[in-house]
Residue frames relative to the residue before (quaternion, step in Angstrom):
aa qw qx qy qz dx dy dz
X 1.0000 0.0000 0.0000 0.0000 0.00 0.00 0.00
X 0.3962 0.6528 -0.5729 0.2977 3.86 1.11 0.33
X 0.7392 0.4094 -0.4364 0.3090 3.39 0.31 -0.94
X 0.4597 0.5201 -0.4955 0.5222 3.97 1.17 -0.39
X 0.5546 0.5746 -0.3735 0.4720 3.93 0.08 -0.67
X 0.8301 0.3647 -0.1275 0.4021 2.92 -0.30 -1.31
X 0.7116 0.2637 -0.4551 0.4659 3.65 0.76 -0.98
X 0.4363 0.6688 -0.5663 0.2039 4.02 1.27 -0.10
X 0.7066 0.5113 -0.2506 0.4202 3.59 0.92 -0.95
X 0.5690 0.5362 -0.4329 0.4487 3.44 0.85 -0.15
X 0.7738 0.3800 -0.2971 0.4106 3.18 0.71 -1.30
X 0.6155 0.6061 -0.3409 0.3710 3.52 0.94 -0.07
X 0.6117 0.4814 -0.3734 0.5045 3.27 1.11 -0.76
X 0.7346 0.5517 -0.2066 0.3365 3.57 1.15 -0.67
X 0.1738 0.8985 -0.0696 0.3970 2.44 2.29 0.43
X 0.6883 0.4536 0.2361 0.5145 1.97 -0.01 -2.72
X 0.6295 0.1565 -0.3458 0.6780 4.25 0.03 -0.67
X 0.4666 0.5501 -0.6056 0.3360 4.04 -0.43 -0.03
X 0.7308 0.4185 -0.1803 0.5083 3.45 0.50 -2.23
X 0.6604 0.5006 -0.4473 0.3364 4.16 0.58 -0.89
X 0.4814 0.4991 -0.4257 0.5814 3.73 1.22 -1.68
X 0.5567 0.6318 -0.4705 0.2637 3.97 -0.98 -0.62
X 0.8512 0.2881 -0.0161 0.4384 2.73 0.00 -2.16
X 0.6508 0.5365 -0.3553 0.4030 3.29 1.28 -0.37
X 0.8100 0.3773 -0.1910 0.4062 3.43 1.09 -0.78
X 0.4618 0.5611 -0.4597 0.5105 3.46 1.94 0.49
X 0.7733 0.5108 -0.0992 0.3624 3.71 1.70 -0.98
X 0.4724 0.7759 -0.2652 0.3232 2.93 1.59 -0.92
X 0.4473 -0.6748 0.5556 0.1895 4.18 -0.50 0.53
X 0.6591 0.3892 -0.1792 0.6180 3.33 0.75 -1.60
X 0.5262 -0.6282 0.5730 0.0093 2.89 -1.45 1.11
X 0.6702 0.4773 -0.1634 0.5443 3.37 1.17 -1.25
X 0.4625 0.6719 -0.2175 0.5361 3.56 1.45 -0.71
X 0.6642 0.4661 -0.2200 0.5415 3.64 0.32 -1.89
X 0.8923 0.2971 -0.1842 0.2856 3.78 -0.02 -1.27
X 0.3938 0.5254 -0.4527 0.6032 3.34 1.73 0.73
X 0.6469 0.5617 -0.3110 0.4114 3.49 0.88 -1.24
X 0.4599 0.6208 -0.3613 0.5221 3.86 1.39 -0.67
X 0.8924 0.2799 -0.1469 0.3221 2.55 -0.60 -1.84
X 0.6074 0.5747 -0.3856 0.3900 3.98 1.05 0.00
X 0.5064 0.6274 -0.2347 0.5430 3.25 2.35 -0.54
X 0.5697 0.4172 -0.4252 0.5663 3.57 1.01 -0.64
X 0.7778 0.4477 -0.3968 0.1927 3.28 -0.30 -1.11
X 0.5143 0.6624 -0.3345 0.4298 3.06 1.61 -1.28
X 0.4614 0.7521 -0.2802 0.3780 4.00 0.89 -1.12
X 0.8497 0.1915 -0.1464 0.4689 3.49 0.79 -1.32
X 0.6511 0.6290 -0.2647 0.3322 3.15 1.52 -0.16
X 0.3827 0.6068 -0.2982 0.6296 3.00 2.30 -0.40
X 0.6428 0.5648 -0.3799 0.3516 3.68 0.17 -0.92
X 0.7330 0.3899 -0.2169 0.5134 3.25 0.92 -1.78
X 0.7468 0.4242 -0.3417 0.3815 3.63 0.62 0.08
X 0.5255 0.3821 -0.5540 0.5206 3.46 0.97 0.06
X 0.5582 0.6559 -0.3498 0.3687 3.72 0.70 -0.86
X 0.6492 0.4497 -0.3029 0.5335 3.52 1.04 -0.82
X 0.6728 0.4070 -0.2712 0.5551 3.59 0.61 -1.35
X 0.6372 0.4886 -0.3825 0.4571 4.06 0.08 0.42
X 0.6578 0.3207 -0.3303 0.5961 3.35 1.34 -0.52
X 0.6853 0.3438 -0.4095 0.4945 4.21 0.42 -0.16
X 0.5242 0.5727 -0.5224 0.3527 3.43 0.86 0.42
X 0.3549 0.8062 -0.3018 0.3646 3.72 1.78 -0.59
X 0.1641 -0.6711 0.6940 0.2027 3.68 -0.37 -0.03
X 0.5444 -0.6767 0.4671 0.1657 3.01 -1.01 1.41
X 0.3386 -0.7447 0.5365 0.2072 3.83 -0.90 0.80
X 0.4745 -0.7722 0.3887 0.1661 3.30 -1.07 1.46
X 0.6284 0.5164 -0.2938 0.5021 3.15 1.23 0.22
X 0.5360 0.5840 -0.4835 0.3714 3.61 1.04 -0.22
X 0.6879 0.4331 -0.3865 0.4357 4.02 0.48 0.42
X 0.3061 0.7937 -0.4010 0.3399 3.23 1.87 0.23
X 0.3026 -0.5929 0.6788 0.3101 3.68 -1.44 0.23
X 0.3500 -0.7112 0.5838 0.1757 2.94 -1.27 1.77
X 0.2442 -0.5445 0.7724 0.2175 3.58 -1.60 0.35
X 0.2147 -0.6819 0.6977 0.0455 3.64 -1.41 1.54
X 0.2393 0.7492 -0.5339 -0.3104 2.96 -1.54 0.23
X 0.2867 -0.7830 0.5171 0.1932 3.55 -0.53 0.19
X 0.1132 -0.7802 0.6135 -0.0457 3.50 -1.05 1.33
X 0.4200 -0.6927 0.5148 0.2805 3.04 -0.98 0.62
X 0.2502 -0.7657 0.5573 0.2013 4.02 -0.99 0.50
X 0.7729 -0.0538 0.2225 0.5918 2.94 -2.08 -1.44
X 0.6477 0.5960 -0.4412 0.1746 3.58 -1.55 0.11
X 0.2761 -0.8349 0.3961 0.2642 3.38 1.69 -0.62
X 0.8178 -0.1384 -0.0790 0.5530 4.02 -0.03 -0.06
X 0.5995 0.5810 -0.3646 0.4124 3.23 1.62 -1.09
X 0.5081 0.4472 -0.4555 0.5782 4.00 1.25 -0.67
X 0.6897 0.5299 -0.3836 0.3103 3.85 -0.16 -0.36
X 0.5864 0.5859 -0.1984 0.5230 3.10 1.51 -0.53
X 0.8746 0.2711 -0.1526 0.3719 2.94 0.60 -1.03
X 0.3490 0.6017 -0.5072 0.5088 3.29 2.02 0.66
X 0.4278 0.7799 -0.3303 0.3158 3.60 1.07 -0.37
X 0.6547 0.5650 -0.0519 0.4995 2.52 1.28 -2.51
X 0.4892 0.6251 -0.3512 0.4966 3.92 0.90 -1.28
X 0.9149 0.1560 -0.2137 0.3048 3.15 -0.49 -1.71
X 0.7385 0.5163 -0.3479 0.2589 3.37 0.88 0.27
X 0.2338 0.6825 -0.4627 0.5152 2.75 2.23 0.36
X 0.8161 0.2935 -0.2682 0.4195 3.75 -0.35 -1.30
X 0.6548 0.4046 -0.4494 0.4534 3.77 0.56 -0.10
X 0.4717 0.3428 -0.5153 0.6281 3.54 0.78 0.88
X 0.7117 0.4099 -0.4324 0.3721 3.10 -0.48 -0.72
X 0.4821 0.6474 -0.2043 0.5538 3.69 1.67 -0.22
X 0.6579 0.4824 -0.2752 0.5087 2.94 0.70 -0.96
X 0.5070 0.7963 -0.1802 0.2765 3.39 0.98 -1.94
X 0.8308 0.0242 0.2080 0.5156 2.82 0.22 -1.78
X 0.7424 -0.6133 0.2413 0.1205 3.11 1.06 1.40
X 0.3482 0.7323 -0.3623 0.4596 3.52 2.06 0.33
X 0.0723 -0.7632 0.5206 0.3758 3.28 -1.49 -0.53
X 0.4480 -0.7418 0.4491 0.2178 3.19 -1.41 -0.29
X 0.0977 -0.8094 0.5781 0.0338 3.72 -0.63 0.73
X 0.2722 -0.7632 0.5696 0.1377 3.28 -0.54 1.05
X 0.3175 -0.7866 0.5121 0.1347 3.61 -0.49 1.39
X 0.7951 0.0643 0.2082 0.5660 3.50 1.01 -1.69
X 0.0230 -0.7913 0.6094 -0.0438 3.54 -0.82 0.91
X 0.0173 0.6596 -0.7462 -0.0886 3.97 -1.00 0.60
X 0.1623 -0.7384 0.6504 0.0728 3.32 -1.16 0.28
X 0.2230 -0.6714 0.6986 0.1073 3.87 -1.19 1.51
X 0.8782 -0.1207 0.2171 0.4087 3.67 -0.60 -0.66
X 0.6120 -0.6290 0.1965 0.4373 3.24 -0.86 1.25
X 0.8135 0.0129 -0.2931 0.5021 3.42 -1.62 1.12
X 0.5653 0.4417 -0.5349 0.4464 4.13 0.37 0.64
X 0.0055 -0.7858 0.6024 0.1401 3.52 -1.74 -0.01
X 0.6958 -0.5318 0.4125 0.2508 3.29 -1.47 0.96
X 0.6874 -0.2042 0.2199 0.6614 3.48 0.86 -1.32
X 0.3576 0.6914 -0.6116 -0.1417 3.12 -1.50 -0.32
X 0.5550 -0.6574 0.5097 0.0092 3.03 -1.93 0.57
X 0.4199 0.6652 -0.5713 0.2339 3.90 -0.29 1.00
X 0.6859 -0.5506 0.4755 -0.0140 2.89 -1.90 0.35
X 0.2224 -0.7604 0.6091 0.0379 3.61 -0.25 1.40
X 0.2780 0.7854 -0.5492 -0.0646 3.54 -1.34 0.57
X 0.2379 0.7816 -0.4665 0.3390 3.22 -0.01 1.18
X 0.6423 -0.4967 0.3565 0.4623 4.12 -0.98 0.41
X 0.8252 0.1650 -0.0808 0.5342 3.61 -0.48 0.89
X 0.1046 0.8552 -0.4778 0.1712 3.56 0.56 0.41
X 0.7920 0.4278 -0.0196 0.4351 2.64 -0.07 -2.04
X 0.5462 0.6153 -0.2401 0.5153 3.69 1.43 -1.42
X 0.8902 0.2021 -0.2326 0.3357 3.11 0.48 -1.05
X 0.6156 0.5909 -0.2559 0.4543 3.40 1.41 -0.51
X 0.7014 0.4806 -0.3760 0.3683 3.82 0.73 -0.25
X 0.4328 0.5814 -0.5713 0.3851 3.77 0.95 0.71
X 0.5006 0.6520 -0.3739 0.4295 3.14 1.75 -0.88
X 0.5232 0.5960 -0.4650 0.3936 4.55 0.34 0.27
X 0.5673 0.4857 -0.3904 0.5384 3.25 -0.72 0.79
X 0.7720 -0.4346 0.4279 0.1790 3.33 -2.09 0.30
X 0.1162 0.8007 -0.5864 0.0399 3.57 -0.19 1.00
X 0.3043 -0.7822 0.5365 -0.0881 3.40 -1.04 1.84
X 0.0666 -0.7752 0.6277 0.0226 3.23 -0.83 1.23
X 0.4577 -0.6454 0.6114 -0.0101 3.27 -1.80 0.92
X 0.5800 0.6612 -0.3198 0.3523 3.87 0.35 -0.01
X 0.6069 -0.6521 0.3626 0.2737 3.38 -1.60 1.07
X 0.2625 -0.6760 0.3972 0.5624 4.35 0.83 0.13
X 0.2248 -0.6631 0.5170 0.4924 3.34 -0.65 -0.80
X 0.3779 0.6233 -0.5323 0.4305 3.41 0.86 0.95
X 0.5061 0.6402 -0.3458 0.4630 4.04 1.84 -1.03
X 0.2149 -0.7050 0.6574 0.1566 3.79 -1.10 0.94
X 0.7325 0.3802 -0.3107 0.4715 3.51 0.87 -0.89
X 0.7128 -0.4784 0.4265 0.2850 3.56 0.42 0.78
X 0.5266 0.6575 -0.4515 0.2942 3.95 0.99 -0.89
X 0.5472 -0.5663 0.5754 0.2209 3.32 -1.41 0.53
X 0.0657 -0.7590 0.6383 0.1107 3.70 -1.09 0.83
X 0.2732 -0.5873 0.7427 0.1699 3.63 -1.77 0.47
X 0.1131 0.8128 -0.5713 0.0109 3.14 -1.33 1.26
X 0.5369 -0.7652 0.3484 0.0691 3.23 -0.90 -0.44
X 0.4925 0.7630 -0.4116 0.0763 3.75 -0.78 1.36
X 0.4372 -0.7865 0.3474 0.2639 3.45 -0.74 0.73
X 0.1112 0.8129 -0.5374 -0.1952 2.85 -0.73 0.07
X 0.4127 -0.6079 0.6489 0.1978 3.73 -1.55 0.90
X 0.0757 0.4651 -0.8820 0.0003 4.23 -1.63 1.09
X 0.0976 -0.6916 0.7113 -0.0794 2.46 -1.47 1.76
X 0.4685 -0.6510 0.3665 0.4716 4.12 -0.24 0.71
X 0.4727 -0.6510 0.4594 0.3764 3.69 -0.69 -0.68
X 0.1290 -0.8897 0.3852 0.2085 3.30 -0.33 0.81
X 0.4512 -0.5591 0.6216 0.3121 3.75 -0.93 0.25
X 0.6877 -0.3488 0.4568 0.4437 3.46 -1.96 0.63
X 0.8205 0.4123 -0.3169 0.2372 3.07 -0.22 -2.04
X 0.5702 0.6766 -0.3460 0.3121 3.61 1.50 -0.65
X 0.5743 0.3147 0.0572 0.7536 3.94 1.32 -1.06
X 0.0344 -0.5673 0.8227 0.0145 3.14 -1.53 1.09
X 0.0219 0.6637 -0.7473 0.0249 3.52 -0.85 0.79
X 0.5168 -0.6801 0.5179 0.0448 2.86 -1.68 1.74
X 0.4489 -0.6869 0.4113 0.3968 3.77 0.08 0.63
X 0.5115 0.7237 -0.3333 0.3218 3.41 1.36 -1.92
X 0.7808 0.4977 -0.2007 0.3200 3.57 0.98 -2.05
X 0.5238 0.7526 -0.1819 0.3552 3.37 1.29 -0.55
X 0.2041 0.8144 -0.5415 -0.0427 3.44 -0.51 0.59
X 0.3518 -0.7922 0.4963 0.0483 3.66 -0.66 1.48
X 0.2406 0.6694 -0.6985 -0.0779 3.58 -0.60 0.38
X 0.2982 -0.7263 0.6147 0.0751 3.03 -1.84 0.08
X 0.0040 0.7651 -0.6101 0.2059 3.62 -0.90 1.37
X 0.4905 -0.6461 0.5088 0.2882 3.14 -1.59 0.98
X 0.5787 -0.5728 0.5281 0.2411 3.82 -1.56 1.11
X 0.3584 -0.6807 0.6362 0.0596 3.11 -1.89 1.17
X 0.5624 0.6133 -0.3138 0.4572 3.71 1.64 -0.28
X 0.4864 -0.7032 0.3438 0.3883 2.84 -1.11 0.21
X 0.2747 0.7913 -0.5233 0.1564 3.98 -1.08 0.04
X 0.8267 -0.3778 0.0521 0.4136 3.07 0.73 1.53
X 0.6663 -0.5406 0.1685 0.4852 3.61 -1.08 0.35
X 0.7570 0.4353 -0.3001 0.3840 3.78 0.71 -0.57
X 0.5907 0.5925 -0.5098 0.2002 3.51 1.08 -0.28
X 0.5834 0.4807 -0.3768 0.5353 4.17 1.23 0.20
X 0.6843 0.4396 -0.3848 0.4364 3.80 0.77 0.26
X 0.7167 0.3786 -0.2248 0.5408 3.58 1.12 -0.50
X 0.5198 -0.4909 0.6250 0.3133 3.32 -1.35 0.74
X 0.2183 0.7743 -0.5829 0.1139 4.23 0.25 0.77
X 0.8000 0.4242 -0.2703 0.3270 3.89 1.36 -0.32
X 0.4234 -0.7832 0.4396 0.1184 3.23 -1.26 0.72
X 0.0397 0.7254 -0.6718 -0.1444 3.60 -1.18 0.46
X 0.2656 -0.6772 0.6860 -0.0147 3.38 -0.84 0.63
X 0.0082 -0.6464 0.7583 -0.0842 4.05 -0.94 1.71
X 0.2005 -0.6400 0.7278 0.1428 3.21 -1.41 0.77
X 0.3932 -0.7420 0.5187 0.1605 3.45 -0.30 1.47
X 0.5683 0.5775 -0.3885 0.4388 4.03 0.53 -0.02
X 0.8489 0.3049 -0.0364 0.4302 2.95 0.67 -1.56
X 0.2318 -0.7047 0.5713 0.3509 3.67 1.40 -1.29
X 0.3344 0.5446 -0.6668 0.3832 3.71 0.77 0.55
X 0.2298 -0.6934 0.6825 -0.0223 3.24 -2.05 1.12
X 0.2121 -0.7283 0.6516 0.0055 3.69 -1.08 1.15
X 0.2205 0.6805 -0.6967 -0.0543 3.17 -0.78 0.31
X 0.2059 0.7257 -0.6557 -0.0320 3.75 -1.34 0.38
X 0.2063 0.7655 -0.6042 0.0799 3.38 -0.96 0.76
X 0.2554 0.7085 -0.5997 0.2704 3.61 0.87 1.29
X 0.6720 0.4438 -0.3296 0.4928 4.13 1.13 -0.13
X 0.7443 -0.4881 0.4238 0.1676 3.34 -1.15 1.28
X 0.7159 0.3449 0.0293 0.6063 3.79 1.48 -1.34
X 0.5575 -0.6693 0.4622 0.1661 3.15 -0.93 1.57
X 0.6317 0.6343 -0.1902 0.4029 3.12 1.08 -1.59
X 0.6890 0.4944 -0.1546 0.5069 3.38 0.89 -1.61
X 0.6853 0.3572 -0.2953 0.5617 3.96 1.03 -0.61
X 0.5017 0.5836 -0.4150 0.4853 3.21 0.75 -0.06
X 0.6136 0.7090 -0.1634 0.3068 3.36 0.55 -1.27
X 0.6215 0.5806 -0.0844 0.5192 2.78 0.94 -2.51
X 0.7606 0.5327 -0.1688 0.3305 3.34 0.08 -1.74
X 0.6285 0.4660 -0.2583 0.5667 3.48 1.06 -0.78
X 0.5066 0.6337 -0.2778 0.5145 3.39 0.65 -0.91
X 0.8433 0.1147 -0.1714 0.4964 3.72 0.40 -0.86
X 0.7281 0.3723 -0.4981 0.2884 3.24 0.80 0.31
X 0.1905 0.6666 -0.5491 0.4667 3.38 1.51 0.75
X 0.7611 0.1923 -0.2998 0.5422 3.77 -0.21 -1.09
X 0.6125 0.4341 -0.5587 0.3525 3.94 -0.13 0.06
X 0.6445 0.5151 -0.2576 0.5030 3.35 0.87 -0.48
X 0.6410 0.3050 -0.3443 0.6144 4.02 0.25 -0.83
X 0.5319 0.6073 -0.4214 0.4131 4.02 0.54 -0.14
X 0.7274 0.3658 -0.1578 0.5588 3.51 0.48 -1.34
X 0.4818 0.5200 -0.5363 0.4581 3.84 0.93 -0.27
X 0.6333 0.7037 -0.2515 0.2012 3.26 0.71 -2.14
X 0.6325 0.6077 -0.0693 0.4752 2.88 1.19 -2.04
X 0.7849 0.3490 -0.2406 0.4520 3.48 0.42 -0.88
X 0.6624 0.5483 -0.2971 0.4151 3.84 1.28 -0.49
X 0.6063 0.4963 -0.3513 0.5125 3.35 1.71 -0.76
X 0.4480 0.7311 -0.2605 0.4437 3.67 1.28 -0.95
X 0.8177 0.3103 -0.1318 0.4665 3.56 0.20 -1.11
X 0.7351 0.3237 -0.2050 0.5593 3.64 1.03 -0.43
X 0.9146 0.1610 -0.2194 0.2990 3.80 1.00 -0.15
X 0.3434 0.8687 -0.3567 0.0145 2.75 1.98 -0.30
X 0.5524 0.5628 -0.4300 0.4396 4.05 0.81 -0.97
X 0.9418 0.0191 -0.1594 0.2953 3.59 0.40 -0.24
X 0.2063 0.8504 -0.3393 0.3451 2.96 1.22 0.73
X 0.0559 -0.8367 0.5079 0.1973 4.17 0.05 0.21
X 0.7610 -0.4916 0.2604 0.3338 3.11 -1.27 -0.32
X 0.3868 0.5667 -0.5369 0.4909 3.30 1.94 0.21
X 0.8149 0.3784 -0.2838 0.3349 3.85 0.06 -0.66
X 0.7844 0.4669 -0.3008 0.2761 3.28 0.92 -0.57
X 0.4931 -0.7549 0.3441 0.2619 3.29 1.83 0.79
X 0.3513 0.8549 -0.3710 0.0906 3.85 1.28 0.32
X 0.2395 -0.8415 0.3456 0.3392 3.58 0.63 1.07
X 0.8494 0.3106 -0.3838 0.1861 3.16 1.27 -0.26
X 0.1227 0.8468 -0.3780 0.3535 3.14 1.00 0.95
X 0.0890 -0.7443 0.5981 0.2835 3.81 -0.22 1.07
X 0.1492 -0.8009 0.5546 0.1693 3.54 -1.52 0.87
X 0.8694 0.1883 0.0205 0.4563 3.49 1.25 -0.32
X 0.2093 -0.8790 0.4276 0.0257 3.03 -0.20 1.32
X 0.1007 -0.8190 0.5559 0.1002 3.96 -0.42 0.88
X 0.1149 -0.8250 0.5496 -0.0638 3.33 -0.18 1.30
X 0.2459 -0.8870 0.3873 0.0529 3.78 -0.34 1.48
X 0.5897 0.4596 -0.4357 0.5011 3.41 1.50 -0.67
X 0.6881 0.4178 -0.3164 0.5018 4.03 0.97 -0.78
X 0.3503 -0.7034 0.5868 0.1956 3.77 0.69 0.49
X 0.6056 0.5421 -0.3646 0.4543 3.97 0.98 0.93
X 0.3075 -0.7077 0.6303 0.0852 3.70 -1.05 1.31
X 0.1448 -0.6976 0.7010 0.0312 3.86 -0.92 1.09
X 0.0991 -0.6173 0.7716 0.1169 3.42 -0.57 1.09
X 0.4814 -0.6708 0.5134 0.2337 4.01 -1.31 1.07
X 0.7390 0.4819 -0.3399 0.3258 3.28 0.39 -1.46
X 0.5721 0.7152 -0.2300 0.3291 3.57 1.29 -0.80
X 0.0545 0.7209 -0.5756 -0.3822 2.46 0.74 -2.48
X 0.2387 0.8105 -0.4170 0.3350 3.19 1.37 0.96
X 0.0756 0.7421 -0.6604 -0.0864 4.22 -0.61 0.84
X 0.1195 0.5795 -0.7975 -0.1178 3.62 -1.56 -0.22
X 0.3506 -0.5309 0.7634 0.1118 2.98 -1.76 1.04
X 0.5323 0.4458 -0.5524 0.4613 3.71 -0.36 1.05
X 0.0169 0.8106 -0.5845 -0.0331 4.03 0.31 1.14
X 0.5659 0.7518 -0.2190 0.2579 3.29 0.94 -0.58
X 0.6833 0.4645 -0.0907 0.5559 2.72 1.10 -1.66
X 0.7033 0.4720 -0.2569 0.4654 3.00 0.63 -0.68
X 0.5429 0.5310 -0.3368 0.5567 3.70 0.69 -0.60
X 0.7938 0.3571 -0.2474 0.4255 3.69 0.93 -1.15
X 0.9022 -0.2575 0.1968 0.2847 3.29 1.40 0.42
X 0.4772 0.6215 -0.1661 0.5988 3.09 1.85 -1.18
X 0.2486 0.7061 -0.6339 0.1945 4.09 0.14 0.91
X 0.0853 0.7896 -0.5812 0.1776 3.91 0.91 0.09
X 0.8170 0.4272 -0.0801 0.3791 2.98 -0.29 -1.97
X 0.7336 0.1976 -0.2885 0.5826 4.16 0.42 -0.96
X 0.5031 0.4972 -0.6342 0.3122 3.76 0.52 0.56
X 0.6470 0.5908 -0.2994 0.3779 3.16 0.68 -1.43
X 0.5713 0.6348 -0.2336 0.4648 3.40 0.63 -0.94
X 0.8315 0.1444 -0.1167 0.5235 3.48 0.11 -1.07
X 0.4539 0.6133 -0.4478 0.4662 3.90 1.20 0.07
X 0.5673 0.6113 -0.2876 0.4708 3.56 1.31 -1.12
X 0.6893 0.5747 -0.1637 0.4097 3.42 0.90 -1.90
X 0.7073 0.2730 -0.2907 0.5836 3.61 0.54 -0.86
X 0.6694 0.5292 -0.4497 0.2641 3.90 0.39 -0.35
X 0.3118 0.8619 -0.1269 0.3792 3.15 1.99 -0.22
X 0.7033 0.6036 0.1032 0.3611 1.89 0.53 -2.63
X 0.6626 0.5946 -0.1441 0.4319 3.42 0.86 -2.31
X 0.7678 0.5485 -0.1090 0.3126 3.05 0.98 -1.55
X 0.5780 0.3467 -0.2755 0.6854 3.26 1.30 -0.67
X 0.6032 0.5162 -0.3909 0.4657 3.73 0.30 0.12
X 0.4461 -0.6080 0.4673 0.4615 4.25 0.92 -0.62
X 0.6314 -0.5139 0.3874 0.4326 3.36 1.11 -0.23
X 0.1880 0.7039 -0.6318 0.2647 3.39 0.69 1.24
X 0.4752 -0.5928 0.6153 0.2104 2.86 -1.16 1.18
């Protein structure tokens, strides 16, 4: 609760020169006096804003999951190879942003459509704030761009989703063994000479739910096995998640919180060199950077939005 504290005193002292500029420029003789005394009142205006605005977000109770390892995935959509590509584009966005901020990454699951595109894949963020920072990332993500497969120059709209799911711990999911069904088959991917001669991959059905796992990017049954459990732990403390925020906020809740994958949240538009986060109404004409990582700015932005959000809610998480 320091930073609430702390932004309390700012905003008070800012107060306090608010109430002095005032009295001076309702009192002030000198004319020349009065219209400094204004114009120190406007400014004072936005600086009051950004401090109650600050002190509303450290009023938030922090969310126990925002130091979580995120579980990513990334599917390919509507668009056919050109979506495959540009799930490409995805996962190398966040593995900078990895890079960035000094996280890592484990690649859990990998299909592959055509060279440098992919069908799906599956990996793992771990780093302070992960999860915090990676779950605005749910929802529909919409590309704009010429393929370079397009002779007539024409602009395509594609498509991918992607699911940040927190990580879950054992103690977080109990999963009944009973519910579980395991089969086991030899990989079509690549990963050395034996991974297409041995039976080394895994799917994993949770018979309750009909959630499916497949991983078979490790050499070792055991080790895909592993992997696979691993994510259906966070598919599963997800859908809990989902349903607890659901029942206690749903009337006001937006699409920053309600994690709807199918929801389109962002549009990357290449001839206008400009990302539209939706939920925001948020643009930056810097596609690049951003593709290369550089997500600073529409975190902050929508971290603000849902803390808002949280707030007019009592603090639902």
């Amino acid at each position: 609760m320091s930073g609430a504290v702390e932004a309390g005193r700012r905003l008070a002292a800012l107060e306090a020169e608010m109430a002095g500029a005032r009295e001076l420029a309702a009192d002030s003789d000198d004319p020349e006096m009065r219209a400094l005394a204004g114009a120190e009142v406007a400014e004072l205006e936005g600086r009051l804003e950004e401090a109650a605005a600050r002190l509303r977000v450290a009023l938030v109770p922090p969310d126990p999951m925002e130091d979580r390892p995120a579980v990513v995935e990334i599917r390919a959509g509507t668009g056919g190879d050109e979506a495959g590509l540009f799930g490409a584009d995805l996962m190398r966005m966040y593995r900078r942003l990895a890079e960035r901020r000094g996280w890592t990454v484990e690649l859990l699951s990998r299909s592959e459509g055509i060279p440098g595109a992919i069908r799906e894949a599956v990996f793992t963020v771990r780093g302070r704030g992960a999860y915090g920072c990676l779950r605005y990332e749910s929802g529909v993500h919409r590309v704009q761009r010429v393929p370079e497969t397009e002779s007539q120059g024409r602009i395509h709209t594609s498509a991918a989703s992607v699911a940040v799911l927190p990580e879950a711990e054992e103690v977080d999911v109990q999963i009944d063994p009973a519910d579980l069904r395991i089969d086991v088959f030899r990989s079509s991917g690549p990963g050395g000479q034996s991974v297409n001669t041995t039976d080394s991959a895994v799917r994993i059905t949770h018979l309750p739910t009909q959630l499916v796992v497949t991983c078979q990017d490790e050499k070792s049954q055991h080790k895909n096995k592993a992997k696979a459990m691993r994510v259906l732990r966070s598919r599963l403390l997800d859908r809990e998640i989902a349903a607890r925020e659901a029942s206690r906020a749903a009337e006001r809740r937006s699409q920053i919180g309600s994690g709807d994958r199918s929801a389109k949240i962002r549009t990357y538009n290449f001839p206008q060199n400009r990302v539209t986060d939706h939920r925001i109404g948020l643009s930056l004409h810097r596609l690049g950077d951003i593709l290369d990582g550089d997500l600073d700015e529409l975190v902050a932005a929508l971290t603000l939005a849902r803390d808002e959000e949280r707030l007019a809610g009592d603090g639902a998480t």
